[in-house]
Steps between C-alpha positions, in 0.01 A plus 500: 500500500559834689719771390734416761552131415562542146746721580679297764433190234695696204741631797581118583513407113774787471708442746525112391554611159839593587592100546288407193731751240401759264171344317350496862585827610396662160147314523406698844459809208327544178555768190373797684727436818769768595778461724667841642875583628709788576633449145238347241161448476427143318183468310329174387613136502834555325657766650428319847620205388839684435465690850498148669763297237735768585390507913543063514836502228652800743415329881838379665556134584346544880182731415232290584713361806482894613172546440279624795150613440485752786147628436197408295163714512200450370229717406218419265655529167799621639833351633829580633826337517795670698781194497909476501765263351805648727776524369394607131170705610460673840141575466184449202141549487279410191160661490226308322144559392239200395240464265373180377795289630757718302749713649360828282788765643764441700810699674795379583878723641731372742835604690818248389809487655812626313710223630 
């Protein structure tokens, strides 16, 4: 398997982790896995476990209803995300780098609405 299709593989396996609940999204990273925002860096299995308990316990009923993936680009080991969920956030983009079918680093910062 290329570069390119694992990523796009653990891309896919991402995104439908989102459906599956926290076990499946947590599973796309291992121990050494960081995930990186304007406000905290979370290290390891634990602390991104908390990032995305508190991200699923925080989404307003309608989120996923919102959701629009607006662009997805692949490169090697590398992909990025920009997507919205109008009204609650006006613009996101995740960054994510691949190695052995584990998202290794990954950025995310977005622009929500104060309404």
């Amino acid at each position: 398997m290329s570069l390119q299709e694992n990523t796009a593989n653990v891309l896919n396996s991402h995104l439908a982790a989102f459906a599956k609940g926290l076990d499946a999204l947590v599973a796309d990273y291992d121990q050494s896995s960081v995930i990186i925002t304007p406000r905290k860096i979370f290290r390891g299995l634990d602390q991104i476990r908390s990032f995305f308990d508190a991200f699923l316990r925080e989404l307003p009923e309608g989120f996923w209803n919102a959701f629009k993936l607006n662009s997805r680009v692949e490169d090697r080991q590398f992909a990025l995300l920009v997507w919205e969920a109008k009204p609650w956030v006006l613009y996101a983009t995740d960054t994510l780098y691949i190695v052995d079918s584990k998202i290794k680093v990954q950025t995310f910062a977005s622009l929500d609405s104060n309404a």
